[in-house]
DRENBA-829733 format. One line per 2 residues: number of its first residue (from 1); for each residue x, y, z of N, C-alpha, C, O. Coordinates in steps of 0.1 Angstrom, whole numbers. Each point is the difference from the previous one (the first is absolute). Example, Ala and Ser with C-alpha at 12.3 -4.5 7.8 and 13.67 -1.06 7.14 Angstrom:
BEGIN
1	132/-57/78/-9/12/0/9/12/0/10/0/7  -14/11/-14/9/11/0/-8/11/8/5/11/1
// end
This chain:
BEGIN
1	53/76/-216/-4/-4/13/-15/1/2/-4/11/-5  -7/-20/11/-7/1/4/-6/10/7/8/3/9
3	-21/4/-10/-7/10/11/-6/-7/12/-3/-12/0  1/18/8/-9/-5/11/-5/13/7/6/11/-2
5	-16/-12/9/-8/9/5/5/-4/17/-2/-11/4  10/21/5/-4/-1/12/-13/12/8/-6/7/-8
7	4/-8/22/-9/11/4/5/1/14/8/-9/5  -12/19/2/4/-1/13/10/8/4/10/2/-7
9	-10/5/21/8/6/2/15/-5/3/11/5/-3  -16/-18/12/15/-9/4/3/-5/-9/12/3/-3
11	-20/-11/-8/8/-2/-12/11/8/-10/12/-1/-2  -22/9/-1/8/8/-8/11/10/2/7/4/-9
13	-5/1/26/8/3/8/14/-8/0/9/6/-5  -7/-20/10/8/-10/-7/6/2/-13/12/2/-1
15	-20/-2/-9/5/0/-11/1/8/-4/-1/-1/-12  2/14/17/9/18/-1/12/-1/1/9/5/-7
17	-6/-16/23/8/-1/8/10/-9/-5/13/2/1  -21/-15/-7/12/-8/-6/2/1/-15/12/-2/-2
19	-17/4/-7/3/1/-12/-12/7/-7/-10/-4/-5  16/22/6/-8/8/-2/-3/2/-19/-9/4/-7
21	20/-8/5/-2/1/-19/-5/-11/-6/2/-2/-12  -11/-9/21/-7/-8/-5/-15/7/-2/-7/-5/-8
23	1/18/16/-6/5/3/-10/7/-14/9/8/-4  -17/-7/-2/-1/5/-17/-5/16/8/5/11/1
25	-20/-17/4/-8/17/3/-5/-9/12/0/-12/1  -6/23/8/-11/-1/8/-10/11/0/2/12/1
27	-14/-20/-2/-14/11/2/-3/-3/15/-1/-9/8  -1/24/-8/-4/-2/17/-15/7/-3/-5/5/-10
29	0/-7/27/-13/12/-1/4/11/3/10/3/8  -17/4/-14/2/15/-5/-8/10/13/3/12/2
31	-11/-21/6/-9/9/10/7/-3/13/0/9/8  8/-22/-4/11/5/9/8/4/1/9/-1/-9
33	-10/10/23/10/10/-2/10/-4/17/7/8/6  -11/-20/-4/5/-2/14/15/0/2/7/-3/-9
35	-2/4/23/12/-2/3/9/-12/-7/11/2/-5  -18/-17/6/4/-9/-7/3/0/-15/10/-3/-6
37	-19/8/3/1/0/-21/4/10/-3/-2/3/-12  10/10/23/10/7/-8/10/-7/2/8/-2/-9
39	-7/-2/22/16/-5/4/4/-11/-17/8/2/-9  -19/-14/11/2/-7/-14/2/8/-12/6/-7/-9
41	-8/19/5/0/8/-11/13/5/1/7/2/-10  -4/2/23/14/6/-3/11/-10/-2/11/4/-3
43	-13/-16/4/13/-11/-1/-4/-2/-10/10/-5/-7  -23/6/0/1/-6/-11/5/7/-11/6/-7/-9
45	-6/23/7/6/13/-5/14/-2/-3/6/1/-10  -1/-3/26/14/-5/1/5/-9/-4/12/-1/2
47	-18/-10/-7/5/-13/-5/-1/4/-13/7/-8/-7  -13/19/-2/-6/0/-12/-9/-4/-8/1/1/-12
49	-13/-7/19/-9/-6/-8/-11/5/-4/-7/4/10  2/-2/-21/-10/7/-3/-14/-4/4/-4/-11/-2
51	-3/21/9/-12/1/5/-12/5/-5/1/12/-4  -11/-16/3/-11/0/-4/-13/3/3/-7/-11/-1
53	-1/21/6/-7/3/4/-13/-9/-3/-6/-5/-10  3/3/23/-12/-11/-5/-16/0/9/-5/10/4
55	0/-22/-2/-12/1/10/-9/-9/-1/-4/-3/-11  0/-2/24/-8/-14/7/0/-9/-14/10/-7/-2
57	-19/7/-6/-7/-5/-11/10/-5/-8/-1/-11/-4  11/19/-1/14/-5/-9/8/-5/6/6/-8/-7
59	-2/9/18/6/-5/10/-4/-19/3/6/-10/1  -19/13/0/-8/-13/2/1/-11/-12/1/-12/1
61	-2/23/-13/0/-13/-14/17/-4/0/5/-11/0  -1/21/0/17/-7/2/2/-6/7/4/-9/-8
63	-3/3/20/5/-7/10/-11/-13/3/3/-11/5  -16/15/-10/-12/-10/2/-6/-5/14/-6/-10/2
65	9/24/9/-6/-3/15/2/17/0/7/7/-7  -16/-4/19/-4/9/4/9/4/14/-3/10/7
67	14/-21/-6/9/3/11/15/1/-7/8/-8/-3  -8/24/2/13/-1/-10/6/13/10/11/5/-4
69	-14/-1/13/0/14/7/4/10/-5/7/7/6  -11/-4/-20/0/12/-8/11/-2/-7/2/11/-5
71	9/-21/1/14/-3/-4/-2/-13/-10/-1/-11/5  2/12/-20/-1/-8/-7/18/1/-7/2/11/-4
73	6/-18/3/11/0/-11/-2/-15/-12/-5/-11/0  14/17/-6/2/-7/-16/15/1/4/7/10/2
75	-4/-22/-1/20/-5/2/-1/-14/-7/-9/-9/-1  23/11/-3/7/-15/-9/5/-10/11/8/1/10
77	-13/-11/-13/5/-14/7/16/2/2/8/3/-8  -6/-7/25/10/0/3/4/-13/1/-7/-5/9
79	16/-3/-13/5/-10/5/13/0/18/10/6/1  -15/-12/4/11/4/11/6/-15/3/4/-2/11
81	-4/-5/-18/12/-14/0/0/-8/-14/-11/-1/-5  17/-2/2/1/-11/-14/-8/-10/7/-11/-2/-2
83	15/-3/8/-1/-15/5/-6/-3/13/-6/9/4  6/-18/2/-5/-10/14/14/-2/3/4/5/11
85	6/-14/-18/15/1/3/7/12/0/9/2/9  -10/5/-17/5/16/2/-6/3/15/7/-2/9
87	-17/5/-8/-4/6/15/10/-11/13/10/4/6  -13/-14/-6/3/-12/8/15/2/3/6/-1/11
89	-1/5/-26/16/0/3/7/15/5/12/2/2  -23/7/0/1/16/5/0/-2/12/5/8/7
91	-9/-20/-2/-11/7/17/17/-5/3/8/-8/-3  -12/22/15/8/-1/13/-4/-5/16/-9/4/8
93	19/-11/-9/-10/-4/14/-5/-16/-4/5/-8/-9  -14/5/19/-9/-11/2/-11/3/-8/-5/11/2
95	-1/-20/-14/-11/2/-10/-11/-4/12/1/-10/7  -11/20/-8/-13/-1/-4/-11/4/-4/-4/12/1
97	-3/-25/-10/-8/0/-9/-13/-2/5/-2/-7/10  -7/17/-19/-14/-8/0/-6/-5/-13/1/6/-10
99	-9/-17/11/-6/-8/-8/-15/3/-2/-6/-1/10  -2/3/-21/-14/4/3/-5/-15/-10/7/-1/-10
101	-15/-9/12/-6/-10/-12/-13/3/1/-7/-2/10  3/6/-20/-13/6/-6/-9/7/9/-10/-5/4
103	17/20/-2/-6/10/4/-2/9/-14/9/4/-8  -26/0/6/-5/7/-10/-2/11/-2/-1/7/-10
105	-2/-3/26/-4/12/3/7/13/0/7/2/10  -8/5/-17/13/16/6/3/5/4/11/5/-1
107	-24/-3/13/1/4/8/5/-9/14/0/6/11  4/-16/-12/8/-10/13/12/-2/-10/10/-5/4
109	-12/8/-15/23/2/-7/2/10/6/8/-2/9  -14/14/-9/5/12/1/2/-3/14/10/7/5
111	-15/-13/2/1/4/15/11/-8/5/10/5/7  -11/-16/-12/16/-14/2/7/14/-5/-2/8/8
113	8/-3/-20/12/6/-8/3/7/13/9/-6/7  -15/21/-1/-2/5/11/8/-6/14/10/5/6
115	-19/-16/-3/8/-7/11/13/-3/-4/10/6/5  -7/-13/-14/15/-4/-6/9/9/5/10/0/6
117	-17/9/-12/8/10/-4/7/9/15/11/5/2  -21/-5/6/5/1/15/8/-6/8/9/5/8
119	-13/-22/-11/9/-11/9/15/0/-10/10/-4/6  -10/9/-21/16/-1/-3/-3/-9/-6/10/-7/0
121	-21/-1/-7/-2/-10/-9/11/3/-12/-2/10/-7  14/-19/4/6/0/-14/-11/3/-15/0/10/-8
123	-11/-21/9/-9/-1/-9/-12/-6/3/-4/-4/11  -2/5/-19/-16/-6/-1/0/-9/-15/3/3/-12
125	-8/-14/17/2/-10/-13/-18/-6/-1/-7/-2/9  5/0/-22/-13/-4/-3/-1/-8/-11/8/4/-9
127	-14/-15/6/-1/-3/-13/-11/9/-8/-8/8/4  11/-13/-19/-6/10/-9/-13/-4/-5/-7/8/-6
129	3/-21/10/-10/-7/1/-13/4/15/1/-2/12  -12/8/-18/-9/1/12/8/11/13/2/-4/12
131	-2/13/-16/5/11/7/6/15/-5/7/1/-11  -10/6/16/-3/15/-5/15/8/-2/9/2/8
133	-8/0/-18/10/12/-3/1/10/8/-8/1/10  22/11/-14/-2/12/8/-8/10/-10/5/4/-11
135	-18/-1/15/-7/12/-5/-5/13/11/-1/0/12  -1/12/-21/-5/12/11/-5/-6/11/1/6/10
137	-6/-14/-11/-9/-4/16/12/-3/5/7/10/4  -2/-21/-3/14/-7/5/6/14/6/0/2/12
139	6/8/-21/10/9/1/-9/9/14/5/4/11  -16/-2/-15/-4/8/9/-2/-6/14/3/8/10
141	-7/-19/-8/-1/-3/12/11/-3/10/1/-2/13  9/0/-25/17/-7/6/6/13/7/10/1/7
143	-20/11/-11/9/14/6/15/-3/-4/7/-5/8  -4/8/-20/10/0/0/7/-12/-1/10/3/-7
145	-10/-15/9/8/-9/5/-1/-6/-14/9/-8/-2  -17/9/-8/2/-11/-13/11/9/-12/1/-1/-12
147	5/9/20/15/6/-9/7/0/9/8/9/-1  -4/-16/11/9/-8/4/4/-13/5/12/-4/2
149	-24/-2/-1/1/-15/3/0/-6/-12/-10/2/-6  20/-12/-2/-4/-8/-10/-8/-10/-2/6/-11/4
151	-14/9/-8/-9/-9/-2/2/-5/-13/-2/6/-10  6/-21/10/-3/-10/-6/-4/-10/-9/5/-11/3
153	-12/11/-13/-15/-10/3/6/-10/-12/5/3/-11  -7/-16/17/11/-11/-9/-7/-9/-8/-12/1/0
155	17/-10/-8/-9/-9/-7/-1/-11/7/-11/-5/-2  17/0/8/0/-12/11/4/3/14/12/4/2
157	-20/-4/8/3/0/13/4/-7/6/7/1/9  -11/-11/-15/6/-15/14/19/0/-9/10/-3/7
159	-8/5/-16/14/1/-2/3/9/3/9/0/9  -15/12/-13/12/13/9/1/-2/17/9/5/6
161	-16/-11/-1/-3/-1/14/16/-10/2/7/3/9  -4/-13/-16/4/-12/-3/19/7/-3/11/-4/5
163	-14/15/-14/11/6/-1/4/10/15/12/2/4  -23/2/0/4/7/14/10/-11/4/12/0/-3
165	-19/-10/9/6/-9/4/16/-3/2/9/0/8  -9/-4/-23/13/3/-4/12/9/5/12/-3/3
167	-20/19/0/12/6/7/-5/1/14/-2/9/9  -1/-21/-10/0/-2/23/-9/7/4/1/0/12
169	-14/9/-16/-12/4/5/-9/-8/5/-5/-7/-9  2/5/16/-10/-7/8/-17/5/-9/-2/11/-4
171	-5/-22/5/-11/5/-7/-12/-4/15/-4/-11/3  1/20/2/-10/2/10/-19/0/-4/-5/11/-1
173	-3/-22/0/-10/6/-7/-15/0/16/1/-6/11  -10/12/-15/-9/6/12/-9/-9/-7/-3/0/-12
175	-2/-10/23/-15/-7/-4/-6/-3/12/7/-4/9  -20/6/-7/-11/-2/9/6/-13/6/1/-1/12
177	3/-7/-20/-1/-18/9/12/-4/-2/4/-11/-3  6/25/6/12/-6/6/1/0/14/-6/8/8
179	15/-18/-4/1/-5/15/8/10/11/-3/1/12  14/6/-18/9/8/2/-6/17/1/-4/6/-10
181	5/0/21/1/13/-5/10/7/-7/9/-6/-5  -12/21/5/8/5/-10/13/6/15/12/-2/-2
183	-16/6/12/7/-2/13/11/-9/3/10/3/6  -15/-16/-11/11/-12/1/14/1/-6/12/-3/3
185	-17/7/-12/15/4/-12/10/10/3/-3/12/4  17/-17/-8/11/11/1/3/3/-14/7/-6/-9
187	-16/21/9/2/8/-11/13/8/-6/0/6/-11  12/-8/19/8/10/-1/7/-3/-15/5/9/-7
189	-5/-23/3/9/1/-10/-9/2/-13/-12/4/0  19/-8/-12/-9/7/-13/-11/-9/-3/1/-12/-3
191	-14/20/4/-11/-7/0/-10/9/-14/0/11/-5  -7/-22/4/-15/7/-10/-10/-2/1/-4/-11/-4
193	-6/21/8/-10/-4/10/-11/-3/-12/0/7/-10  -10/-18/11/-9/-8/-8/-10/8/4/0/3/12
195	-11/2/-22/-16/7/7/-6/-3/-14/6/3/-11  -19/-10/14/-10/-7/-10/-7/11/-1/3/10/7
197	-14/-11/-17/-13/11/-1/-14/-7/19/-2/-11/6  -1/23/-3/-10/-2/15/-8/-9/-8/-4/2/-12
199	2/-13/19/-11/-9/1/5/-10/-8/-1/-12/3  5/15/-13/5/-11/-14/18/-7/6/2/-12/1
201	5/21/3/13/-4/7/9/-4/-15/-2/1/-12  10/-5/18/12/-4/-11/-7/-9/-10/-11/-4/3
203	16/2/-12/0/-14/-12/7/-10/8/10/1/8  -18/-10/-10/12/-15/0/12/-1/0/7/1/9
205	-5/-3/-22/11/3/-4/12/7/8/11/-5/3  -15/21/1/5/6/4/5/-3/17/8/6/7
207	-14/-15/-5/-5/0/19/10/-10/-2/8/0/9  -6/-10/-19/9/-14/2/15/6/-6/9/-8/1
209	-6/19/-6/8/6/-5/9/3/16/12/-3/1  -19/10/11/4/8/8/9/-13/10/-2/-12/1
211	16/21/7/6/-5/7/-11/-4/13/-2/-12/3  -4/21/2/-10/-3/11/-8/11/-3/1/11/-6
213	-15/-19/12/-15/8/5/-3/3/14/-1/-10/7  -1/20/-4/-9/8/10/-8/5/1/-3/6/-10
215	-6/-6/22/-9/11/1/0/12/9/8/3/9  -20/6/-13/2/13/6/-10/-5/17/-12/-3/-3
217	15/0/18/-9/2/6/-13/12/2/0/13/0  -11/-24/-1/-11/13/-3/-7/-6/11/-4/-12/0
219	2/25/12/-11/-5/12/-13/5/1/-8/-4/8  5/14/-18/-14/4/-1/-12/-9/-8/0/-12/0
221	-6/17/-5/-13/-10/-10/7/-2/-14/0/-10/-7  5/22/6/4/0/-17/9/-15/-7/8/-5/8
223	-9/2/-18/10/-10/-4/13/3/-8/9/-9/-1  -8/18/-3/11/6/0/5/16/-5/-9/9/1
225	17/-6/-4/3/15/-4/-1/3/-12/1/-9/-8  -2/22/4/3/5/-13/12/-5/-8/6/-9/6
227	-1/12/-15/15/-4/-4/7/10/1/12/-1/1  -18/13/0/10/11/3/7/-2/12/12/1/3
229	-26/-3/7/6/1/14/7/-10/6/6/0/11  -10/-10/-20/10/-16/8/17/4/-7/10/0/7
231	-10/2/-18/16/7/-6/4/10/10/11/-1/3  -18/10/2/5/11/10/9/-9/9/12/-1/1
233	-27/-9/9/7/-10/8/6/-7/-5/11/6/3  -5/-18/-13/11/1/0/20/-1/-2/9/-7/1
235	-14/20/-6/9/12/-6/11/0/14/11/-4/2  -27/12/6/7/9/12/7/-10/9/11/2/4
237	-18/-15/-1/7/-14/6/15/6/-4/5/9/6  -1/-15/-16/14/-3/-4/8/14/0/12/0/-4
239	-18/12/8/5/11/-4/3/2/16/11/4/4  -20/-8/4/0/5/17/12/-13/2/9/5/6
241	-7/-18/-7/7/-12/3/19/3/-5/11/-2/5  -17/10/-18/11/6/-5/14/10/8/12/-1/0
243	-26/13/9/10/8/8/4/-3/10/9/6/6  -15/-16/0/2/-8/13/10/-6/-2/8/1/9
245	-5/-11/-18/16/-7/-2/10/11/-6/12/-3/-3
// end
């Protein structure tokens, strides 16, 4: 099995919590001594994993940022679905998905995984073309959320989109010069919400793929949102339309 480096306290907390024998060692810093990084020390004792006394500087070459909050581990790749159909065919309930088309950055994965992961997102689907894997950044910023949201990342999008289809998902995609808000729409049934990279937006391809386009109303100067935060909005849409029916 593969290694991977996570960091962070919500991360690695998570993965105590969900599959602690994926866990190899963690180095922590050796000069805190705070209420938080014992609590983390003692679950981690109690889970069994061996610990490593460590500090700022080695800390830093391992994980490769200076934002690690004194908590580096070394754990084996977890797989948590075989498949896109394996997941699809698990969910209970009404599916919903989110869609990212070439988002690069890790820090707006981590933050989508996060939201997902709040609103009850089934999955996160990405192509593997022009868009970022899950790495320590990813993990750390998802707090948690990139060991239990499954993510994705396919060789064709406009077919897997095509295959949603197939099992009666609605494919919802977000563009500046759609005519429709995202307000307009009855979210309740199984939907998968489309979000392009900020400024760049969907592919073609991908935009002519989708059942319908919307936009986010925006009344200030800005032209539009982050992707993290337009996925927040809308997530929460279909999650608030949800408890109301």
């Amino acid at each position: 099995m593969s290694k991977q480096i996570l960091f962070g306290f919500h991360a690695l907390t998570v993965r105590l919590k969900t599959a602690p024998k994926s866990v190899t060692e963690i180095h922590f810093d050796a000069s805190r001594r705070d209420q938080r990084m014992r609590q983390f020390l003692d679950r981690a004792r109690d889970a069994g994993v061996r610990l490593v006394d460590s500090d700022d500087d080695r800390l830093q070459k391992l994980c490769g940022t200076h934002r690690h909050q004194g908590v580096v581990a070394r754990v084996e790749h977890v797989a948590m679905s075989h498949s896109l159909d394996d997941t699809l065919d698990a969910v209970e309930g009404v599916p919903l998905l989110l869609v990212l088309d070439g988002i690069t950055d890790p820090h707006n994965l981590g933050a989508c995984l996060r939201v997902a992961d709040g609103a009850g997102a089934q999955a996160v689907i990405a192509p593997k073309d022009h868009a970022v894997g899950v790495n320590a950044t990813v993990a750390k910023v998802a707090s948690g959320a990139a060991e239990t949201v499954p993510y994705f990342m396919v060789t064709n999008l406009a077919r897997t989109l095509n295959e949603l289809k197939e099992r009666d998902i609605r494919i919802i995609g977000t563009s500046d010069q759609a005519t429709q808000s995202l307000y307009d729409l009855d979210l309740t049934g199984p939907v998968a919400l489309v979000l392009g990279a900020e400024g760049a937006g969907m592919r073609q391809l991908t935009a002519k793929t989708c059942d319908e386009l919307v936009h986010l109303p925006m009344a200030g100067a800005v032209e539009s949102l982050n992707v993290s935060v337009a996925s927040g909005v809308c997530l929460y849409e279909a999650v608030r339309q949800r408890r109301q029916g």
